[in-house]
PASE-16051 format. One record per residue (C-alpha): x, y, z. Coordinates in steps of 0.02 Angstrom, whole numbers, padded with zeros to 5 digits, always signed. Example, Ala and Ser with C-alpha at 12.3 -4.5 7.8 and 13.67 -1.06 7.14 Angstrom:
<sites>
+00615-00225+00390;+00684-00053+00357;
</sites>
This chain:
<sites>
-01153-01100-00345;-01020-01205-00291;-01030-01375-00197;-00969-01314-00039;-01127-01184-00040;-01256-01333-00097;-01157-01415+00050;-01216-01272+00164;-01378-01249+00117;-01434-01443+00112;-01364-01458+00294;-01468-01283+00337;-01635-01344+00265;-01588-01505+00341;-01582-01426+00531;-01747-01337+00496;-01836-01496+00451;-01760-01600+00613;-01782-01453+00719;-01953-01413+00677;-02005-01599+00723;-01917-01591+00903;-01975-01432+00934;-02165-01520+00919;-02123-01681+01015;-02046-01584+01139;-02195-01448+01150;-02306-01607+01167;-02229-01670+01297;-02184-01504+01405;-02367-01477+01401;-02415-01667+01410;-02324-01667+01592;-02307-01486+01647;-02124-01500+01660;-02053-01336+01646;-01868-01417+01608;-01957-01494+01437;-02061-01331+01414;-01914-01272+01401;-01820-01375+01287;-01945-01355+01181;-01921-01158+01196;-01757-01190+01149;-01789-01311+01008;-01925-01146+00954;-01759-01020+00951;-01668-01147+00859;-01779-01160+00731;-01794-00986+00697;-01592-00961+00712;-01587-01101+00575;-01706-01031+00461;-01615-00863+00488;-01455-00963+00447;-01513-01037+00288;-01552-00865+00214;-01390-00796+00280;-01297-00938+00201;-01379-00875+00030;-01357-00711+00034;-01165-00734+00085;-01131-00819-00065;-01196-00682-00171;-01019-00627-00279;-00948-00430-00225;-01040-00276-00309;-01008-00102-00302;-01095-00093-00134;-01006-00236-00050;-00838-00243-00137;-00768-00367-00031;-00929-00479-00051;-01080-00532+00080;-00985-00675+00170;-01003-00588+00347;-01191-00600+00326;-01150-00764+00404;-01099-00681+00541;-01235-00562+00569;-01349-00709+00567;-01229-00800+00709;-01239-00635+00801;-01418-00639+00786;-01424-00844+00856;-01322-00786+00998;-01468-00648+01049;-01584-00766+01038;-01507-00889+01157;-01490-00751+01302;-01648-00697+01280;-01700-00889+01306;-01577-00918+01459;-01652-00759+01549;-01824-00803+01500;-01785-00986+01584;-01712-00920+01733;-01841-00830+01793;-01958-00970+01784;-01861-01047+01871;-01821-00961+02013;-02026-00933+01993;-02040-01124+02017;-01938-01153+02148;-02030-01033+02265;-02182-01100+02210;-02207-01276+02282;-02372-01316+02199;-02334-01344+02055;-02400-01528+01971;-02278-01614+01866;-02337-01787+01766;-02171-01875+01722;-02270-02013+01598;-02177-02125+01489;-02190-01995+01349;-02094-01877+01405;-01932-01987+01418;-01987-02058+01242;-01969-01893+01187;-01812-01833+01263;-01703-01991+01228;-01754-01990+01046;-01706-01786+01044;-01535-01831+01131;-01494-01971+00969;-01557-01849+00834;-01464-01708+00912;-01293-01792+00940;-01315-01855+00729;-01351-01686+00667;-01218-01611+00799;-01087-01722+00729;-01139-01695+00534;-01138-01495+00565;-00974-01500+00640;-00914-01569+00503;-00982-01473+00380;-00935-01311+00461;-00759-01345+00488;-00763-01413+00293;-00830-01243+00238;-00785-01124+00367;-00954-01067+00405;-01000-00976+00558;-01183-00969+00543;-01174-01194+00533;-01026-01173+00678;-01176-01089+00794;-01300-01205+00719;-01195-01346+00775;-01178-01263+00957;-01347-01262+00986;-01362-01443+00956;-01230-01506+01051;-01291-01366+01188;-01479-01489+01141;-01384-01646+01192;-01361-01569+01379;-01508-01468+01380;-01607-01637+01349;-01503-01737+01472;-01522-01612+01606;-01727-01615+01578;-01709-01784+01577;-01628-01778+01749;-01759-01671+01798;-01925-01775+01777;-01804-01926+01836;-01796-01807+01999;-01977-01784+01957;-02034-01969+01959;-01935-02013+02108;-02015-01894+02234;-01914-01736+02220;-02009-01606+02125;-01900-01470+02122;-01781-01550+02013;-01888-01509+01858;-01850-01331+01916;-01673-01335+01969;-01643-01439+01798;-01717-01291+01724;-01586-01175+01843;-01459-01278+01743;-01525-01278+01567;-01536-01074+01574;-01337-01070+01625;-01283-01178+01488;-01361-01091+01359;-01298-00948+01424;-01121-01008+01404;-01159-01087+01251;-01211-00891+01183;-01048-00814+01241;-00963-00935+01173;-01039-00920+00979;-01038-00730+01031;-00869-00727+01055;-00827-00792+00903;-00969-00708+00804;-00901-00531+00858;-00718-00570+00815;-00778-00611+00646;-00869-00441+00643;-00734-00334+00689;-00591-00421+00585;-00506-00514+00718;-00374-00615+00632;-00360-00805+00653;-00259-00849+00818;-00072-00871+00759;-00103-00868+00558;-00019-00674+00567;+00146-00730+00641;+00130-00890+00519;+00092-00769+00361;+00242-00663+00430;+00358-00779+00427;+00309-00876+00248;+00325-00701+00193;+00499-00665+00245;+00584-00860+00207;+00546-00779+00016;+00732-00734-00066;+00719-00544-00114;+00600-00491+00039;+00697-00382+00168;+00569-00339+00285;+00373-00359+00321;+00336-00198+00356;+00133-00204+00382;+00036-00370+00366;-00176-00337+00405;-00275-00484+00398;-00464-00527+00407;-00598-00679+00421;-00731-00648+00271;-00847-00800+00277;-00727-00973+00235;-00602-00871+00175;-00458-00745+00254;-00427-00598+00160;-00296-00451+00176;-00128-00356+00138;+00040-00364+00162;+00181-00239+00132;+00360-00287+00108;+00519-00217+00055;+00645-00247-00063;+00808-00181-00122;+00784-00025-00232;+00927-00072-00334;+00808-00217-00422;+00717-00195-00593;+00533-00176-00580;+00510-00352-00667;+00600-00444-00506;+00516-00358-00365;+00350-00398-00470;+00391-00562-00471;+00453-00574-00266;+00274-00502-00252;+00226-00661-00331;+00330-00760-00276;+00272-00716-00076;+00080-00729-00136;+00122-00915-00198;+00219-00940-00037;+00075-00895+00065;-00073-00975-00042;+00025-01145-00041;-00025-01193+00146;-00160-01101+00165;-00267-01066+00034;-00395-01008+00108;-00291-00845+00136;-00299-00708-00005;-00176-00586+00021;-00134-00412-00102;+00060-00407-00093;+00147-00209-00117;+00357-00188-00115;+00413-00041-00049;+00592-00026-00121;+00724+00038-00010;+00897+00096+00018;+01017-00051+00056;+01186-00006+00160;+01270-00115+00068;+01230-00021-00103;+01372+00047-00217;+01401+00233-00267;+01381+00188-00437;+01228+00085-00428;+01161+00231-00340;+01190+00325-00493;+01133+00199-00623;+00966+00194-00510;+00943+00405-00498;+00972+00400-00686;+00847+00265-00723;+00727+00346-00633;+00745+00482-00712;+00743+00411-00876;+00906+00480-00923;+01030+00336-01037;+01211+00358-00952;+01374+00262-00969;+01531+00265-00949;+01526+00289-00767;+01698+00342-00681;+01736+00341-00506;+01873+00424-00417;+01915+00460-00261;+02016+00647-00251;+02082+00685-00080;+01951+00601+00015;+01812+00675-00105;+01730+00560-00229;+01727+00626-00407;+01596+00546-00520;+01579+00591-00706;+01478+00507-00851;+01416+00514-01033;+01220+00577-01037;+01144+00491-01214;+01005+00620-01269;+00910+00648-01432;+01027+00725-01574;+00908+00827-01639;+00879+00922-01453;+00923+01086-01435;+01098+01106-01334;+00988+01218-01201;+00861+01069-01166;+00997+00947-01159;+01080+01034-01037;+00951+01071-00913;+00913+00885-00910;+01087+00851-00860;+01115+00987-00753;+00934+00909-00663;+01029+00734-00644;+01187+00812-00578;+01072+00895-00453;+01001+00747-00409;+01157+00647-00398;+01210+00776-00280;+01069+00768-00147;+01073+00576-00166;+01277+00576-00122;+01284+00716+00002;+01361+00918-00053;+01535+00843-00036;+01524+00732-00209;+01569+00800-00373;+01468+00784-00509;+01527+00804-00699;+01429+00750-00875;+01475+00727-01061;+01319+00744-01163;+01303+00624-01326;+01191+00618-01455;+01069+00480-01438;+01001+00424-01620;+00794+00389-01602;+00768+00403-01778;+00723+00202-01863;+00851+00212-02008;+00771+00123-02187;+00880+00021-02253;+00923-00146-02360;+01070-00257-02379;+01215-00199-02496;+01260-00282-02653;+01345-00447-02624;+01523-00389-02698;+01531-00251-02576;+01480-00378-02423;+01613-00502-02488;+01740-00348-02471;+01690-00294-02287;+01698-00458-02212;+01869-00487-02317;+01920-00337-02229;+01865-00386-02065;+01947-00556-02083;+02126-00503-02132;+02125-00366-02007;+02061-00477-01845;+02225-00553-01808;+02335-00400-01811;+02234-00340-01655;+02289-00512-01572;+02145-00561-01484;+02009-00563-01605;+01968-00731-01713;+01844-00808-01824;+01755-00680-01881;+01580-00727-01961;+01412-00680-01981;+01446-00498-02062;+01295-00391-02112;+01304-00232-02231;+01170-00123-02246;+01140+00044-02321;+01053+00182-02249;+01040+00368-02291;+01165+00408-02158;+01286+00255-02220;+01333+00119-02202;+01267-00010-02037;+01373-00151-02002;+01365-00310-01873;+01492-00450-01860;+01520-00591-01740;+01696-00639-01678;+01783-00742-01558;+01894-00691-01411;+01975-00793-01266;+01842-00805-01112;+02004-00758-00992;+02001-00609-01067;+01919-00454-00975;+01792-00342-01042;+01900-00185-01043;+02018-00299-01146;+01886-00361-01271;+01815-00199-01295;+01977-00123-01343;+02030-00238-01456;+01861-00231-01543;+01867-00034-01529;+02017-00057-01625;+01980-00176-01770;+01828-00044-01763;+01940+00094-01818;+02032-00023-01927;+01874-00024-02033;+01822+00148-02036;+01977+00201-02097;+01979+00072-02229;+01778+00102-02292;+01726+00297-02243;+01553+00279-02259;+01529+00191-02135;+01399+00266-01978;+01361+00110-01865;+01489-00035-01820;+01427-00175-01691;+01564-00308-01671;+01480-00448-01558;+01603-00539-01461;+01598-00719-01408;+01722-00845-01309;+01807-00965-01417;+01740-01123-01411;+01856-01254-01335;
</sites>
């Protein structure tokens, strides 16, 4: 149990105990003087202590942690038990009115208004306004509705006691129907006092979001870089907290690890001022206006799971040609292989519109792991030779270094750093790397695999 529910409960058990003892005085004194204004308080005080006892078990079964049967936890138990509360206080305010009404047509009726009786109701007036005062602020600490209504009623105690008190006052200065009409009074507060824990108890029930925290989530939501749109946002009151979704979209052109992380990014966004709120964030990706024809293709072939490069646009008499290399497993049969590319020309095509044409180059894609281990140092000291005479008559590439030979059962498997000029563009680099490429190959046959990594000369 956390403090904040040993906070609840103390102040719960606390209200029993001080309403129990002004529920006697007051019963004492209601029957001491005949006063149906005290009688009534006391009545009152009787609901409240029931309502508090209700609210103390309420407050323990609400913090009871989600099972299978309540997978969002017991927290509007709280609730239930306000509900309850507000019942009881109509059923008080009718019961009230009608003896009133009674009284006032009955004019002989004997009222005492001894010294005891405004003991009793200045003493309830002090002890109410203290535990008013501590509830309040324990509810709005914890967010409790069951200590919010607890705290109504004594506040409501405060007037209820001052208008009895005006009553035998009335009483003990020759005007015996005040006790009655006080009583009038005391049955329309608590009346409004009901509706207005009612109100709030029944919003709570039927998931009536905080006023203004939607249009306040909405808009955290949307200040988040990546987020396009909100597209649904639901939210609910359970107990002290405020739980719910929220649906947003982002551009399908992003890799599932950043639109994971704008989904975490708008939870953290939210949580920060409030958090109290616990909302489950879901991007929907979507088509941008702004996207490219070929990032439209990268994205059908990702999905799709299909390697491509290569990509070439052009545009033919006002028709857009696109064509690509397809990377699939080697050791496919030319039949399979085709019918996967044929599906992601299809594809392509209902993506683009019937006007686009679609053409594919199908390359083997090696899955195998090769075994293999470094060459023999001589031979190393002779490829990197190579590589090192042969860098500058491509005139671009320098300072070659970090050359690894290895030998495989297919060949040979070499890597290399060099340096090129970072003004240089990448269809430049990559040709003159292509070439010192071929340079090798011819020079050392067996070779299957050469990676040249370029990097910008340092300055």
């Amino acid at each position: 149990m956390n403090e904040a529910h040993r906070l609840k409960e103390r102040a719960a058990l606390a209200s029993i105990a001080v309403s129990t003892l002004m529920t006697a005085a007051k019963l004492f004194a209601g029957l001491a003087s005949g006063s149906l204004a005290v009688l009534s308080e006391a009545g009152h005080n009787l609901g409240d202590v029931a309502a508090t006892v209700l609210t103390y078990f309420a407050i323990r079964i609400a913090n009871k942690p989600a099972d299978e049967e309540h997978p969002f936890g017991h927290a509007k138990v709280e609730a239930l038990a306000a509900l309850v509360e507000t019942g009881f206080l109509f059923a008080l305010a009718a019961f009230i009115l009608i003896e009133a009404v009674k009284r006032l047509a009955n004019h002989d009726i004997h009222i005492d208004p001894g010294p005891i009786v405004f003991v009793v109701l200045i003493v309830s007036m002090i002890v109410d306004l203290v535990r008013w005062l501590s509830l309040k602020r324990i509810a709005l600490a914890t967010k409790s509705d069951a200590l919010a209504a607890d705290a109504l009623h004594f506040s409501s105690d405060i007037v209820a006691s001052g208008l009895a008190l005006c009553g035998i006052a009335a009483v003990l200065y020759g005007y015996p129907q005040g006790d009655a009409l006080a009583a009038l009074g005391l049955a329309i507060f608590i009346g409004v006092a009901g509706l207005k824990i009612g109100r709030r108890t029944v919003n709570t029930l039927v998931d009536t979001a905080p006023k203004g925290l939607t249009s306040e989530i909405r808009s955290l939501a949307e200040s988040v870089p990546g987020v396009i749109e909100v597209e649904t946002l639901r939210l609910r009151p359970a107990g002290a907290e405020v739980v719910g979704d929220i649906a947003i979209t982002v551009a399908r052109t992003l890799p599932l690890e950043k639109a994971a992380a704008i989904e975490a990014n708008v939870a953290a966004a939210i949580a920060a001022p409030h958090p109290e709120v616990t909302v489950k964030v879901a991007a929907r990706p979507i088509a941008l206006d702004d996207e490219t024809i070929l990032e439209r293709v990268l994205l059908i072939a990702a999905k799709r799971h299909v390697p491509i490069h290569h990509v070439t646009l052009q545009e033919i008499s006002g028709r857009t040609s696109v064509s690509f290399d397809v990377e699939l497993d080697g050791r496919m049969s030319h039949g399979n292989a085709h019918e996967i590319a044929s599906g992601l020309e299809m594809e392509i095509v209902r993506e683009l519109g019937p006007d686009i044409e679609v053409e594919s180059h199908i390359e083997p894609l090696e899955p195998r792991q090769l075994q293999g281990q470094d060459v023999a140092a001589n031979m190393r000291a002779e490829i990197k030779s190579a590589l090192t005479r042969m860098a500058p008559e491509t005139g671009a590439i320098h300072n070659v270094h970090n050359v690894r030979v290895r030998t495989t059962p297919d060949g040979l498997v070499i890597n290399y750093h060099c340096r090129v000029s970072p003004h240089l563009s990448v269809d430049e680099v990559h040709e003159y790397v292509d070439t010192l490429d071929r340079k090798i190959r011819a020079a050392f046959p067996g070779i299957v695999r050469i990676v040249g990594h370029a990097e910008p000369l340092r300055t």
